[in-house]
C-alpha positions as a LaTeX table, in Angstrom:
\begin{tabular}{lrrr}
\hline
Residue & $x$ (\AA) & $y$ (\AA) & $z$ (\AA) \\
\hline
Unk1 & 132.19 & 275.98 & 112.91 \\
Unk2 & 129.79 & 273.72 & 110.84 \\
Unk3 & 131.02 & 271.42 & 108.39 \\
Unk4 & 129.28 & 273.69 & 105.78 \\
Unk5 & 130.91 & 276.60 & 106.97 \\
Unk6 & 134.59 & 274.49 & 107.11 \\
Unk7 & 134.10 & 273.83 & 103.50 \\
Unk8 & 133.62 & 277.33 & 102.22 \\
Unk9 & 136.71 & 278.27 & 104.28 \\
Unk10 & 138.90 & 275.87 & 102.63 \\
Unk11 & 137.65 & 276.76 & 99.00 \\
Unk12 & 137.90 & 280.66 & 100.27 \\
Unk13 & 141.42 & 279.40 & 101.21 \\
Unk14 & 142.43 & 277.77 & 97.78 \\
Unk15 & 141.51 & 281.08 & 96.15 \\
Unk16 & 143.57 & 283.14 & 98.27 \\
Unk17 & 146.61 & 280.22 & 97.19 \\
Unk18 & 145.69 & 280.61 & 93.23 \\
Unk19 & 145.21 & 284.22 & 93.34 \\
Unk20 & 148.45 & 284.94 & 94.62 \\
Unk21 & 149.90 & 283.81 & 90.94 \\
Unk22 & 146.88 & 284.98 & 88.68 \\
Unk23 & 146.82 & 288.98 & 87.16 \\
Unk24 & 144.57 & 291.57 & 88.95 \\
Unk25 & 141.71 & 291.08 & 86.46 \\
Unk26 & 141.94 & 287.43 & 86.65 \\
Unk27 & 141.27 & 287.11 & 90.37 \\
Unk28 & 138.24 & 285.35 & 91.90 \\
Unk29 & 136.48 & 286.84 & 94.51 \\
Unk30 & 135.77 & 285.11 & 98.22 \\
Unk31 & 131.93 & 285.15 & 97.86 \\
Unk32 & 129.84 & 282.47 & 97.33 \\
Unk33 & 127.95 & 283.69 & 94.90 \\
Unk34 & 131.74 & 283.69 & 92.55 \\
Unk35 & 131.29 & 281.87 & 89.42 \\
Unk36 & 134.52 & 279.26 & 89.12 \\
Unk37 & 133.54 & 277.91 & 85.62 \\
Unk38 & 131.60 & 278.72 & 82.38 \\
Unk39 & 131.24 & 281.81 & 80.56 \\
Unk40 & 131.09 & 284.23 & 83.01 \\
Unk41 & 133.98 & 282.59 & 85.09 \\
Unk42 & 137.61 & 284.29 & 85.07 \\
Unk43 & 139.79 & 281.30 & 84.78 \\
Unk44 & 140.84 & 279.60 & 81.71 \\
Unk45 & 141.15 & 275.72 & 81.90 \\
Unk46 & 144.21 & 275.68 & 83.15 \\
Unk47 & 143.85 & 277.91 & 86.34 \\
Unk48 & 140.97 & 275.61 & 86.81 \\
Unk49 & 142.50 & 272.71 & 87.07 \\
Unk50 & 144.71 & 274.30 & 89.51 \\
Unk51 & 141.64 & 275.76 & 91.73 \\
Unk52 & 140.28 & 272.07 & 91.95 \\
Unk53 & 143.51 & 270.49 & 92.81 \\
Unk54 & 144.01 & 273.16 & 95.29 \\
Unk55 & 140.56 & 273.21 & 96.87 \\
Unk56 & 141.15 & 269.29 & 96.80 \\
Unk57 & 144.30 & 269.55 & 99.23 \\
Unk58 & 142.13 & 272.18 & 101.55 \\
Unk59 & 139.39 & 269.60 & 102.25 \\
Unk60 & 141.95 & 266.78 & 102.53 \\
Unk61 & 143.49 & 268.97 & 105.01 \\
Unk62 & 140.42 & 270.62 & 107.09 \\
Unk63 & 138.85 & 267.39 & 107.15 \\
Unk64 & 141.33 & 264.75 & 106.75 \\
Unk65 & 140.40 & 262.93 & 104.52 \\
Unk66 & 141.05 & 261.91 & 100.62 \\
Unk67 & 139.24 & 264.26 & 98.56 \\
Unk68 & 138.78 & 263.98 & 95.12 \\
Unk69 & 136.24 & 266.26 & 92.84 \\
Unk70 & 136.89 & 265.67 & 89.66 \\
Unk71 & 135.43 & 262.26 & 89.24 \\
Unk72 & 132.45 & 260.54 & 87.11 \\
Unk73 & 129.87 & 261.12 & 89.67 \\
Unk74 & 130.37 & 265.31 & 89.40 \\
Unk75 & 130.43 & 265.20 & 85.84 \\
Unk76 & 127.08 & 262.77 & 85.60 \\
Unk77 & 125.19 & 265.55 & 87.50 \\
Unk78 & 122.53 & 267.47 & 85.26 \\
Unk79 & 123.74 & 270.78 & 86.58 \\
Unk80 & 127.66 & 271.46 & 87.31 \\
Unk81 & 128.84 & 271.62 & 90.82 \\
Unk82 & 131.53 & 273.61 & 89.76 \\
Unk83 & 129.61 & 276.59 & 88.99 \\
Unk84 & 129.67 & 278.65 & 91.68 \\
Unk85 & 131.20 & 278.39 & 95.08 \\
Unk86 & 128.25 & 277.93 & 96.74 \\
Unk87 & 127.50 & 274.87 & 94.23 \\
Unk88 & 130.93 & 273.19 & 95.12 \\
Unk89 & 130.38 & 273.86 & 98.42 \\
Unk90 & 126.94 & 272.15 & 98.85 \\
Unk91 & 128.72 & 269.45 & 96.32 \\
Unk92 & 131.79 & 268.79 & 98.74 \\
Unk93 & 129.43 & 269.08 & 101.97 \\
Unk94 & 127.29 & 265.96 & 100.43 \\
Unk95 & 130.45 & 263.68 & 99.62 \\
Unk96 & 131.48 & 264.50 & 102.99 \\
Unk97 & 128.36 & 263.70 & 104.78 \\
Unk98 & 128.32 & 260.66 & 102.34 \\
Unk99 & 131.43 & 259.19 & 103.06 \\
Unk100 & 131.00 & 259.71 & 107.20 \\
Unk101 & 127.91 & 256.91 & 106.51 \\
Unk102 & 130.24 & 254.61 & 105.02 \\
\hline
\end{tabular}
C-alpha cells in the first residue's frame, strides 16, 4: 500500500468513526471526490472539528507520527485543503513526505 493510498484509508477510517454519531442525512460518503467543508459540505463546524481531530489521530496512528492539520501553513494556502478528500489527502501526503526530509 502506498503512502497515498494509507492516507485515504485513514481519512476513509475517521469517517466511518464520525459517522457512527451523525443522522442519516448528515453522513459523508467514503469517496474522494466527498466535499468535507464549504457550502456543499454536510457538516456544520462542529462535526468538523471533530472529522479533523479524528483524521488527525488516524495519520498519527497509520504513520506514527504527530499529525497536526489545522495549523497556519493550511490556512495560508490560496485554495483549502480541506475541501474535498482528495484535497486533504494530497495535503497530508505532502506534510508527510515533508517531514520524512527533515
Amino acid at each position: 500500500m502506498t503512502d497515498k493510498e494509507k492516507v485515504i484509508q485513514a481519512i476513509f477510517d475517521a469517517i466511518d468513526e464520525v459517522n457512527s454519531a451523525l443522522p442519516g442525512d448528515q453522513q459523508l460518503e467514503k469517496s474522494e471526490d466527498e466535499v468535507l467543508y464549504g457550502q456543499s459540505g454536510k457538516l456544520d463546524s462542529l462535526g468538523f472539528v471533530n472529522l479533523i481531530v479524528t483524521i488527525e489521530e488516524a495519520i498519527t496512528n497509520a504513520f506514527d507520527v504527530v499529525c497536526t492539520l489545522a495549523d497556519e501553513k493550511a490556512f495560508s494556502l490560496k485554495n483549502s485543503p480541506f475541501r474535498t478528500v482528495a484535497t486533504l489527502a494530497n495535503f497530508i501526503e505532502s506534510n508527510l513526505n515533508e517531514n520524512a526530509e527533515k
